[in-house]
Structure formats: C-alpha cells, structure tokens
N, C-alpha and C positions, 0 to 999 in steps of 0.2 A: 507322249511325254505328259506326267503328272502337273497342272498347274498351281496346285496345291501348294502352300506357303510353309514350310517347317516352322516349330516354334523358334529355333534358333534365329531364324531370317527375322523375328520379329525385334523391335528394341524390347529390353527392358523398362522403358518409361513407358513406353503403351502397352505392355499390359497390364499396369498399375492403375489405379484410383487417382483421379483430380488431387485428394488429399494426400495419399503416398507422395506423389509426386512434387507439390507444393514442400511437405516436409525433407523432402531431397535436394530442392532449391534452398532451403531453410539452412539446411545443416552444411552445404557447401559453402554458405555466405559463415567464414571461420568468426568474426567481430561478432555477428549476432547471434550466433549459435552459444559461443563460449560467455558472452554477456546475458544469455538467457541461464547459464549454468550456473554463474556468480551470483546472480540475482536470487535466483531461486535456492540456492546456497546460505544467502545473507539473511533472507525472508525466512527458512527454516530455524535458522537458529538463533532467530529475534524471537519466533515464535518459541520456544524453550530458555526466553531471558531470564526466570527466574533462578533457573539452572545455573545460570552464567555467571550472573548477579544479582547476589541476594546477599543482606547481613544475616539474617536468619541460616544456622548451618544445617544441611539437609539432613542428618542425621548425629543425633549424639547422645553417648555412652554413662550415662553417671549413676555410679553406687551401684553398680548392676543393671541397673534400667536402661531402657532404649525410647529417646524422646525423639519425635520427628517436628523442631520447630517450624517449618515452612509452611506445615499444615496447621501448627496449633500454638497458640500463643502462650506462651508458659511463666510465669511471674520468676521475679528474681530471686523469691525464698528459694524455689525448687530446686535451686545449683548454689542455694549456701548465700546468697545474700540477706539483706537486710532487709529490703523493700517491697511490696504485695506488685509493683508496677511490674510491667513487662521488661522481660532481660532486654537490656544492652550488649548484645554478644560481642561486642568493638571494645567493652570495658576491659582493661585489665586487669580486672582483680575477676572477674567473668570468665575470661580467656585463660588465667590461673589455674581456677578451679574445675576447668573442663580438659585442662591437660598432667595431671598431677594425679596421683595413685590408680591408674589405671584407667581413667576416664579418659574420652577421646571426643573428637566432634569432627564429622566431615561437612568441612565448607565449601561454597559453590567455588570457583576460579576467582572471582571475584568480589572481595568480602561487602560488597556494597548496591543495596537497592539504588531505585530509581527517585527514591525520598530522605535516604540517607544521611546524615548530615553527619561530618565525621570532625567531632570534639575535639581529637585526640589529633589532631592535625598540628606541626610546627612552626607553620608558618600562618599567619593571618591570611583570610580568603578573600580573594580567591587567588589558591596559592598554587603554585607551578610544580609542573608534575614531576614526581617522587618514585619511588620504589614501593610505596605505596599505595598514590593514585599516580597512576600510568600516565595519564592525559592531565592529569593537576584535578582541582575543583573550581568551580565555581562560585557566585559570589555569596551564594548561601552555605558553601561546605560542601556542596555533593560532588560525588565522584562523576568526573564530565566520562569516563570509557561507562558507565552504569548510565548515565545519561543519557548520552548517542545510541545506543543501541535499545534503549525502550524508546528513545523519539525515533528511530528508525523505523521500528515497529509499528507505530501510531503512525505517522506518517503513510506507510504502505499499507497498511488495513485501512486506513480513512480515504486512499488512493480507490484502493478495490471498491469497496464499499461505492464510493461517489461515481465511480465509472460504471459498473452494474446498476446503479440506478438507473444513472442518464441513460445508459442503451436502453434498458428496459422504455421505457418511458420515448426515448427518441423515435426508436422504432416503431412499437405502436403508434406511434403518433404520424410517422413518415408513410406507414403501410396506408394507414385511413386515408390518410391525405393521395398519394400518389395512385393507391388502386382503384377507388372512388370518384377524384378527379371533379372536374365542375366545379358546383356552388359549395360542397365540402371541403374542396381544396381553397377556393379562395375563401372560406370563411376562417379556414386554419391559418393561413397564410396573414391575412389580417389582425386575427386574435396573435399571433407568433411577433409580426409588427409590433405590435401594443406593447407585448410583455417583455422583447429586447427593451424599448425604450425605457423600460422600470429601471432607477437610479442600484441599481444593487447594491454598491456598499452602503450607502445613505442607511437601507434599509436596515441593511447588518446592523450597524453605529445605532439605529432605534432598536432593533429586537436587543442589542446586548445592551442597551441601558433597561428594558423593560425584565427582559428573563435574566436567571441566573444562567452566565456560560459554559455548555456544556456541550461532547464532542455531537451527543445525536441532533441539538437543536444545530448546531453548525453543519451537518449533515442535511439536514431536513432544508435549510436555506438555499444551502447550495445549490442544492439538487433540484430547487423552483428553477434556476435557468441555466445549468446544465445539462439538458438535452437537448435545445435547440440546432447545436450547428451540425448535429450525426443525424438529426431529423430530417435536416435538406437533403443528407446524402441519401438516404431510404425512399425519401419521397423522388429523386428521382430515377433509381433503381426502381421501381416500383413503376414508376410512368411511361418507363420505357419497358418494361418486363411485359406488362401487363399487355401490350399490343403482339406477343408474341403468340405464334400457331399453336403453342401447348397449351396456352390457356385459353384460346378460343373454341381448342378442341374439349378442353375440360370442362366449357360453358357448354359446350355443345350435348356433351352426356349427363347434367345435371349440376354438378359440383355445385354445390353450394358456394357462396364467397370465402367464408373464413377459410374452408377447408384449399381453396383456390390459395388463400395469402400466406395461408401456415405454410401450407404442402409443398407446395408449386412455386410460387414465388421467392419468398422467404432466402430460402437456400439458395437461390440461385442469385440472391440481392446483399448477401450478405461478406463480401468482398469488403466494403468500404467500412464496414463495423469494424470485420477482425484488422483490417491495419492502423484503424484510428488507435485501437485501446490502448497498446503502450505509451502513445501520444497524449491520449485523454488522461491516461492514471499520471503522466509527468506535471498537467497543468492541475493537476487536483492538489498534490503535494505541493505544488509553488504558492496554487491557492491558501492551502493550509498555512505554508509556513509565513506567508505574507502575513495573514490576516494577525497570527501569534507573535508574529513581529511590530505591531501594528497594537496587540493588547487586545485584539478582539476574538482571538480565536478557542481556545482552549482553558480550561479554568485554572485559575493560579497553582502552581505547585507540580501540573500535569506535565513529564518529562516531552519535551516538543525542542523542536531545530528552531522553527521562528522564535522561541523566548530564549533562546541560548544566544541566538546571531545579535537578538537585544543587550543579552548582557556581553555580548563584546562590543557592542557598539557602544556602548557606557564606562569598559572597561579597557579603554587602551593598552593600556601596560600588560593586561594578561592578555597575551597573542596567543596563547595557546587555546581560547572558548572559541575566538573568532575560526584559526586555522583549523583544528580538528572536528567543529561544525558543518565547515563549507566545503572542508572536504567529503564527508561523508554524503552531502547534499548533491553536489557534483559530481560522485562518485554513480548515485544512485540515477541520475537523471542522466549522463552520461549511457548508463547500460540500457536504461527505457528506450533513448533514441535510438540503440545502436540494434535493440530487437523492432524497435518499429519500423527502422531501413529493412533489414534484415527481412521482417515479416511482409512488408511492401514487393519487393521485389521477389519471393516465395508465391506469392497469390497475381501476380500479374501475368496473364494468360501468353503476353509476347513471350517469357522466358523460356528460351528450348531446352528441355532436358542435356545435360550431356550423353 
C-alpha cells in the first residue's frame, strides 16, 4: 500500500501562502471586510471631488464653442457679461446665458466647491439645508455636502501621509535598536525617553505663532513624535527574531547586517506594523481634527472636520454643521477600527483556517 498523501487529502489552507491565508481570515471577518470596501469606496470618490463638486461646470457649450472651465478660468465677457473678473457660474444672469439659444453647460452633481460661498442663498448663514444645499451652509455660505467630502479627503490623505511617515521612521528606528541591542539600544531608548517628554502641543502653539499654517508644516510636526510607540513594537520583534537559527545560520554564511534586517528579519517582524495602521491612520485624523478645532491646524478657509465641528460649537441653532460633521467623522473611524479588528485577528497565527 501507497503511503503517499493525494492532493485531495490535503486542506486547502495548507497549500496556500501565510498571505492567502491571512486574507481568507480577512475576508470571512464580514464587518471588516465590507468596512474596508466602504472605505476604500469613500476614499476614491473624495479623490475625484472636484467632479462631485465643483461651481465651475466641467463642460460648456457657447456660440459654438466648447469651454472647459474646471481647467481654465474664463472672465465673464466670454459668456456675455459685463466684467473682465472671473464668471460666477451660480449668477443668474450667467446661468441665463449658458442655457438659452443652444448653449448648454454640464455641471458636476453638485454645483458647489469647497470655497464656495453661495450669495444667492435665501436665508442668512448659516442657513439649513435646502433643495439646494443638501446639508444647509455654513456660517461663511459654503455648501457643508462640498465641504465634508474635501475635509474627508484631507483628513484621510493627511491620515496616510502621517502613518507612512511614522512606520517608516519607527521601523528604522526599532530594527537598529532591537537587531543591534547593547549600548545602541540603550542609547536609543534614552534619546526616545528625552523626546516623549517634549511638551508637544506647546511646541505646536510656538511653531503656529512663528510660521504661517500650513498642511506639510502640520505634517512635518507630527511626524517628530509619531513614530515612537510602532518603534517599541519593531524593537521588540526584532529582539526576539534576531536570536532565532535562521539568522544565526545567515551570520554563519556571511550575510551582511542590513541584508540580515531587510531580508530575514523584516518580514517576518512585520505583524505588529500591518495591524497597527488602521489604528494609527484613526489617531492621525483625530489628531488633525483636534488640532483644527483648536485653530492650530490647517490654514484658514482650508475645507477640514475640526473647523466645521468649531462652527457648530459656536453655532447652536444650526444642528445641522455639528450632526453631519460627526457623522461623517464617526462614520470614518468607526470602519478604521473595524478593518483594524478585522486585520488583527487575519495575522494572528492562532487562527485555524476553516
């Protein structure tokens, strides 16, 4: 008799990849799967906001001609007005003339940027939402559905952005530490001491009276002491990796270090990175929206969640700046956490394939 194992006798989980498999735990957890599809859903079509909303209409038809304002800013003579200034396509005598003897304009879904201000509005601002603005405005006029969805945008790019730092940065920092060990370790460890203790927002409250604010200097702050807590986790992957038979065997044939940290180690340390990020990118964006809450984040006028959640704190009576803010903010941190469970329990070596 054959002892030979047929493939069938085999599971299908073992003869997959660590990663197959991981994304098999991944996509049966239904909450973090389908919150990774929303997400990545909402993120794409923040990313094409101008499409969405924009006063400028993406294409339009006059006297024969075909003008594309979105790209190109065109004075109000061009469509029959009076003025050398740039059209107000919200005008109505604007709106007139682009719909009248054959002329036509197509407009995004929503006739209103993220700097908007809409004149033509009936009630005083910030005024409650209408068949015109959906979500109402705000207390400068702007359209709050044009506004949420560029402070979404901003938000979650300044999320990416500040968590791509910090790993970068944590990492490095946790490999030297943890592969190295000794007087390297405790010198890092000491200097990481030191630089927790720096007052951090103090610091903020001096750079934003000193510079003008702006998203990359609010980046470039952060990101001084957002890598430290993904640093411990590396360094101790790392500490404990590093006494293992493959990389002694790897010392034993040459290997150089780096090629030891990248190759060898790395990969096999990098567990505790990929379930932090949905985690880290939620504390980046709270970070952000706090700080714009707060006046020190973002430059004035810049569409953001923390300046919105200010003017309903200001703005009692219009419940509509606060609720369709906090929703969208809750919405979005809500699906972070729920791919971080999600991703958590994907990469955790206990979980047995089905």
């Amino acid at each position: 008799m054959s002892n030979s194992i047929s493939p069938q006798a085999v599971p299908a989980g073992a003869q997959a990849s660590p990663g197959v498999r991981a994304w098999r735990r991944f996509r049966r957890n239904k909450l973090g799967f389908y919150s990774l599809v929303l997400f990545s859903a909402m993120l794409v079509l923040s990313l094409f906001a101008e499409l969405i909303a924009n006063d400028r209409p993406l294409v339009v038809r006059y006297q024969g001609t075909y003008f594309f304002p979105m790209l190109t800013a065109y004075p109000e003579t061009t469509f029959g007005g009076d003025f050398k200034t740039e059209t107000d396509y919200l005008d109505p005598f604007i709106r007139e003339q682009l719909s009248r003897n054959g002329n036509w304009a197509i407009h995004a879904p929503i006739r209103y940027g993220s700097k908007t201000v809409n004149y033509w509005a009936k009630e005083p601002n910030p005024s409650r939402p209408t068949g015109d603005n959906l979500l109402g405005t705000d207390d400068r006029g702007r359209d709050m559905l044009a506004q949420l969805i560029y402070g979404f945008r901003l938000s979650v790019l300044f999320g990416l952005g500040l968590t791509a730092i910090g790993v970068f940065i944590g990492v490095v920092t946790g490999a030297v530490q943890g592969y190295f060990a000794g007087k390297t370790d405790l010198a890092f460890q000491r200097f990481i001491e030191i630089w927790e203790s720096m007052p951090e927002l103090y610091l903020l409250i001096i750079f934003s009276a000193i510079f003008a604010p702006s998203v990359a200097l609010l980046l470039l702050l952060l990101s001084l002491f957002g890598w430290m807590g993904l640093s411990n986790y590396v360094r101790a992957e790392f500490l404990r990796n590093r006494q293992m038979d493959y990389v002694r065997a790897a010392r034993a044939l040459g290997v150089g270090n780096g090629r030891i940290m990248w190759k060898h180690i790395l990969p096999n340390s990098m567990t505790p990175v990929i379930t932090f990020l949905p985690f880290r990118m939620s504390a980046a964006i709270l970070a952000l929206t706090s700080l714009d809450f707060l006046g020190l984040g973002v430059p004035p006028g810049t569409p953001s969640l923390g300046e919105l959640l200010s003017q309903g704190k200001n703005s009692i009576d219009a419940w509509w700046i606060s609720l369709s803010t906090f929703a969208v903010l809750v919405i979005t941190l809500l699906l972070l956490t729920f791919m971080g469970d999600a991703l958590r329990d994907a990469l955790d070596p206990r979980k047995a394939d089905a």
